[in-house]
PABAVO-614005 format. One record per residue (C-alpha): residue in three letters; x, z, y. Coordinates in Angstrom, 2 decimals, always signed. Each point is the difference from the previous one (the first is absolute). Layout:
N
rest,xx,zz,yy
ALA,X,Z,Y
...
This chain:
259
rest,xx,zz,yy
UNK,-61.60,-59.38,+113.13
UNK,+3.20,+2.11,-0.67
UNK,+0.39,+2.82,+2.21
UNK,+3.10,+1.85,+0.85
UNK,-0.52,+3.29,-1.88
UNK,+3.26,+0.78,-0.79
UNK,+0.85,-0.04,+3.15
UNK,-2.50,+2.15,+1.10
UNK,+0.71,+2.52,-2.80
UNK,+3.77,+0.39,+0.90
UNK,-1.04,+0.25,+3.42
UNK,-2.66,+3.10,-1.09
UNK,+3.05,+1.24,-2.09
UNK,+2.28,+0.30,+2.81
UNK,-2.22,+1.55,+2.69
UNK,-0.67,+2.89,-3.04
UNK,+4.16,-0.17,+0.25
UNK,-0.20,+0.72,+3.54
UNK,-2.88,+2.45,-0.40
UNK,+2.36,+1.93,-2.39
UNK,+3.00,-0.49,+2.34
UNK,-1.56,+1.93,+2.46
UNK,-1.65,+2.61,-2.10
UNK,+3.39,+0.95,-1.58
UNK,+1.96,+0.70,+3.62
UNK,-3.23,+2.25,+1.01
UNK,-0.14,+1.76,-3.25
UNK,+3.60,+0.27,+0.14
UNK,+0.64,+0.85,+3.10
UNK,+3.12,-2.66,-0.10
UNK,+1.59,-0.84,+3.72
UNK,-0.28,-3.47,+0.96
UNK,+3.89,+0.18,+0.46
UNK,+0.14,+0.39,-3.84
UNK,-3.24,-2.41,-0.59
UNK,-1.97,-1.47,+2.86
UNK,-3.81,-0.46,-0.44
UNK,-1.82,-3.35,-0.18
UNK,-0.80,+0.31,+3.69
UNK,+3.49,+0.26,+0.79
UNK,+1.70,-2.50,-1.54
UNK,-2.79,-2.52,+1.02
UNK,+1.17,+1.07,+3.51
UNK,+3.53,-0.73,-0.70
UNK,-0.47,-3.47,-1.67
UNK,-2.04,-0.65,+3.55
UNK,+2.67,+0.80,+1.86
UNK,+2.59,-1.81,-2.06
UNK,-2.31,-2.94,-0.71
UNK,+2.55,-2.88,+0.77
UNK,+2.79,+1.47,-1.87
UNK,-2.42,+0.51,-2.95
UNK,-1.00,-3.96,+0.59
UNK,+3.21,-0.79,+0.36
UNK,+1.24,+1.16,-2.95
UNK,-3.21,-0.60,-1.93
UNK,+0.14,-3.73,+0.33
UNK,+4.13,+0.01,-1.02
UNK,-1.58,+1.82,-3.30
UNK,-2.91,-2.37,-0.21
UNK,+1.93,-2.52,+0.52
UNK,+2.66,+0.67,-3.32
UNK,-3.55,+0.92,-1.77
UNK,-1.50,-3.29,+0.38
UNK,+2.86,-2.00,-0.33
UNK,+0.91,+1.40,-2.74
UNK,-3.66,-0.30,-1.29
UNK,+0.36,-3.71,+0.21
UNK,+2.91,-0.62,-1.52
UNK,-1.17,+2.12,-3.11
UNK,-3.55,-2.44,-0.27
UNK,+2.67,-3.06,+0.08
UNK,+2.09,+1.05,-2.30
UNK,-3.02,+1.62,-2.26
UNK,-1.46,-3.66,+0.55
UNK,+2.98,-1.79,-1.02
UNK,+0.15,+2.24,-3.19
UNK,-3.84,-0.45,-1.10
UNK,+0.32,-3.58,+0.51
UNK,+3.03,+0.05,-2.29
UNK,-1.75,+1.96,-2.50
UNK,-2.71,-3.04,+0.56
UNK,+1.98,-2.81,-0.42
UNK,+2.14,+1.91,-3.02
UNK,-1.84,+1.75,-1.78
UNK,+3.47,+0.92,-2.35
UNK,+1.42,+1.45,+3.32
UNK,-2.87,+2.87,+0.38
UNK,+1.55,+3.03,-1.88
UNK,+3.14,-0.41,+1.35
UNK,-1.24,-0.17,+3.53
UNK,-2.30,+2.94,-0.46
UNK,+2.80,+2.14,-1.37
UNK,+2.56,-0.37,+2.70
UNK,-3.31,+0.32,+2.57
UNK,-1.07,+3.23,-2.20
UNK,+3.68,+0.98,+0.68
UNK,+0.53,-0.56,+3.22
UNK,-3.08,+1.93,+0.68
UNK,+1.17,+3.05,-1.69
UNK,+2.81,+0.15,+1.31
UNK,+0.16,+3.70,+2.08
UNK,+0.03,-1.53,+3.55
UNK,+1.65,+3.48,+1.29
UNK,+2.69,-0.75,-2.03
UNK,+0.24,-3.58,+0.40
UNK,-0.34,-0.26,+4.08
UNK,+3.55,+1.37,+0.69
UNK,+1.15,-3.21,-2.12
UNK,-2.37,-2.25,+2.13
UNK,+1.43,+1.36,+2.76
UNK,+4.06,-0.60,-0.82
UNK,-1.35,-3.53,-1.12
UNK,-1.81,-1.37,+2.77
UNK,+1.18,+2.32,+2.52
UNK,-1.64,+2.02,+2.97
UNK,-2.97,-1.49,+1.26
UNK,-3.51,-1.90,-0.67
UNK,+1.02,-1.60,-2.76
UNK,+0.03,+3.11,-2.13
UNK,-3.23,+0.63,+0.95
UNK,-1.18,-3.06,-1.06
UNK,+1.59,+0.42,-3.39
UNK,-0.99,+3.25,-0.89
UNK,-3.56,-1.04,+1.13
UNK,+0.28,-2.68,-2.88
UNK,+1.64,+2.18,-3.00
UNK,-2.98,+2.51,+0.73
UNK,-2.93,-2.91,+0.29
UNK,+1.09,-3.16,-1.90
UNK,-1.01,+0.76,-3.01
UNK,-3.82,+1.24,+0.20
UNK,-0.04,-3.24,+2.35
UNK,+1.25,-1.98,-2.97
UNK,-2.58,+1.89,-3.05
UNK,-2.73,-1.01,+2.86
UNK,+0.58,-3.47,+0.24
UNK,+1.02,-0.46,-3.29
UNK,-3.89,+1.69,-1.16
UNK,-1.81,-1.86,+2.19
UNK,+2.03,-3.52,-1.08
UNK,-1.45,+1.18,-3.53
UNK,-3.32,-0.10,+1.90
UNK,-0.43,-3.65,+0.02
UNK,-2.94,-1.21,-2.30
UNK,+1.69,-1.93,-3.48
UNK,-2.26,-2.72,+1.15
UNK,+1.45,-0.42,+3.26
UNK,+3.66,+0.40,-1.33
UNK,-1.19,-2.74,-2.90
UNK,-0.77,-2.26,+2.99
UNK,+2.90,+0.28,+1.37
UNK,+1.88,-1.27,-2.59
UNK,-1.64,-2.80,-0.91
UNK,+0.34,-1.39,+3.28
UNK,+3.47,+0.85,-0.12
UNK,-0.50,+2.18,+3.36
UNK,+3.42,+0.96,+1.91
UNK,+0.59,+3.47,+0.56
UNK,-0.14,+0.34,+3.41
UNK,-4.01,-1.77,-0.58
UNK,-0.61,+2.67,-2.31
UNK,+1.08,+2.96,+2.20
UNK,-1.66,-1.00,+2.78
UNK,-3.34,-0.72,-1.45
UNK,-0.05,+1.75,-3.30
UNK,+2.73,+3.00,-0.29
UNK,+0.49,+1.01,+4.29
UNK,-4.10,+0.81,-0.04
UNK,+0.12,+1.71,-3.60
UNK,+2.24,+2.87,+1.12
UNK,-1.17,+0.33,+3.22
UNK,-2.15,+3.34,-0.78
UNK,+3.33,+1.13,-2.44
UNK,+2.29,-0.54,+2.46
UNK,-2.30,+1.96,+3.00
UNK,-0.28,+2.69,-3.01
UNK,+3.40,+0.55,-0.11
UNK,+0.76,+0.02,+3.58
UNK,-2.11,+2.60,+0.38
UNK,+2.81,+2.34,-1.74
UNK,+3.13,-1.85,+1.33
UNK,-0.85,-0.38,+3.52
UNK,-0.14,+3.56,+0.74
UNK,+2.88,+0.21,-2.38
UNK,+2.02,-2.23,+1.89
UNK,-0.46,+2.04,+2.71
UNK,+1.49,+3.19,-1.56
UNK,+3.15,-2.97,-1.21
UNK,+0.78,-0.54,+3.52
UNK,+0.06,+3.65,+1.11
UNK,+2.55,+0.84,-3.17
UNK,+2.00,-2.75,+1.10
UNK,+0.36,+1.31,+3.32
UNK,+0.67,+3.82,-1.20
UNK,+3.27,-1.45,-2.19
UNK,+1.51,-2.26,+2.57
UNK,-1.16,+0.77,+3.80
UNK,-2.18,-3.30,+0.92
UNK,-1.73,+1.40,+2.94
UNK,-3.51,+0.21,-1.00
UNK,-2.41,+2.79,-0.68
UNK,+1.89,+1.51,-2.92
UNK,+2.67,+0.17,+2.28
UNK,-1.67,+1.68,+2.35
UNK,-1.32,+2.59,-2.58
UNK,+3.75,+0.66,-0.55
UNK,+1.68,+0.44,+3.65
UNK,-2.86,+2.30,+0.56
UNK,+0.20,+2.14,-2.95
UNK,+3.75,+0.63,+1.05
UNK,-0.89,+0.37,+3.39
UNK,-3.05,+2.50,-0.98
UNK,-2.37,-1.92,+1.93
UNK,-2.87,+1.14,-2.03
UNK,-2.55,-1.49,+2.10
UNK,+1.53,-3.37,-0.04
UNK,+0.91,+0.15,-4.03
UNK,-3.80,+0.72,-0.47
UNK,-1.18,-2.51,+2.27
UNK,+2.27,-2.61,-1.71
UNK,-1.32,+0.91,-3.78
UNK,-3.61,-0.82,+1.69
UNK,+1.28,-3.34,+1.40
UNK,+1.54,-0.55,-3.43
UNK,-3.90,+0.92,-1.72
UNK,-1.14,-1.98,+2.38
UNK,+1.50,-2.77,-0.48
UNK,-0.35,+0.41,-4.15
UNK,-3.68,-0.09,+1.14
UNK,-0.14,-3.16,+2.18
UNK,+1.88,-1.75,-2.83
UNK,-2.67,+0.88,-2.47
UNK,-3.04,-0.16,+2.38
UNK,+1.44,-3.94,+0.92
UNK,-0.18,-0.89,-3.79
UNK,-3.99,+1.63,-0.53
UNK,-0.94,-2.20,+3.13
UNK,+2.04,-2.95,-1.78
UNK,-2.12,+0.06,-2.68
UNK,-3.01,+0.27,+1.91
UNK,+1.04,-3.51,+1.70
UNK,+0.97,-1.18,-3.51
UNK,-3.72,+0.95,-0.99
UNK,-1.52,-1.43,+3.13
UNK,+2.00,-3.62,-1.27
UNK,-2.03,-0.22,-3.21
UNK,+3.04,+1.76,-2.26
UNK,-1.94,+2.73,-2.34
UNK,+2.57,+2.77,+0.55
UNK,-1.34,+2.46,-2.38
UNK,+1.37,+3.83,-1.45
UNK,+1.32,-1.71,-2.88
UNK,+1.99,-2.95,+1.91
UNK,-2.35,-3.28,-0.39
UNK,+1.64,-2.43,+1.84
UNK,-1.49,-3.41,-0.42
UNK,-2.36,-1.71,+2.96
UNK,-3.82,+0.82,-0.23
């Protein structure tokens, strides 16, 4: 059975983070005015636990939507690519150029487009995720046995038929493969989004207390923000385990058809 050992190494990777945190202000000597220790700042996210909720589920909340509407539109895409085969080096190329498109730079446009609010969010989530979403899906459509796709054309099969018993199942370990780099991503979309145009989530947060040199509170913000990177992965490792305990062979190297 897969087990979770990404998870468990990112987890091992940030307590040696911490470890080293702590290490540095004692060897240092650094006040916790200038940088407060682990301790502390644990301390301050307890006592400002439902304004770090608060504004952790306005940033989850552009994160996953955002998420979602990248997988539909990825979806839509692949299933172009599918059903036109012509149609797949134009789509990649404007998908290939959306995604390198320096989201720094491209945010403040985002933001005089769609205005102040979740809706950025949501968009920048999908310029920073759509397109590993769409190489996923797109892989593990390729996945499909010839046989299978030979079958499906002799019997004429509609498209909808073939995605939901031939192409959906394929790309189900691709598409957990690549959420395993954009959900965390989407994460760090939401928070930019929030830096550039005020939405009141964590990033904004990080921001009012930086000018307000409210150390404790900016540290204990960038730990809600890790956090939250962390949940986002952890929920797609335990995703996979489900998908494995269903009978889908979710291997390193993104098998996706049914045992």
């Amino acid at each position: 059975m897969t087990k979770p050992k990404g998870t468990i190494g990112i987890v091992v990777g940030l307590a040696c983070l911490v470890v080293a945190w702590q290490v540095y202000i004692w060897a240092t000597n650094t006040p916790d005015y200038v940088l407060p220790g682990p301790w502390d700042t644990v301390q301050t996210a307890g006592a400002n636990l439902s304004l770090l909720a608060q504004k952790s589920l306005v940033t989850l909340e552009g994160a996953v939507l955002g998420l979602a509407a990248a997988f539909a539109m990825a979806l839509v895409l692949a299933v172009s690519i599918v059903r036109w085969p012509l149609a797949e080096r134009v789509i990649l190329t404007y998908a290939l150029l959306i995604r390198t498109l320096p989201i720094v730079g491209v945010a403040p446009i985002i933001t005089l487009v769609t205005g102040r609010g979740l809706f950025t969010s949501v968009t920048c989530v999908m310029v920073i995720t759509v397109f590993s979403l769409l190489i996923s899906l797109v892989q593990g459509f390729r996945s499909v046995p010839p046989e299978m796709n030979e079958l499906a054309e002799l019997y004429s099969a509609p498209l909808s038929r073939r995605l939901r018993f031939t192409l959906l199942p394929a790309s189900m370990a691709s598409v957990l493969q690549g959420l395993r780099s954009t959900a965390p991503l989407a994460v760090l979309g939401a928070l930019l989004a929030e830096w550039l145009d005020g939405f009141p989530g964590i990033g904004t947060l990080m921001i009012t207390a930086n000018a307000d040199q409210e150390v404790r509170v900016l540290m204990a913000a960038c730990l809600t923000a890790v956090l939250l990177s962390l949940v986002a992965y952890a929920l797609v490792e335990f995703s996979t385990l489900w998908a494995a305990g269903r009978g889908f062979r979710v291997d390193e190297m993104a098998i996706g058809a049914r045992a």
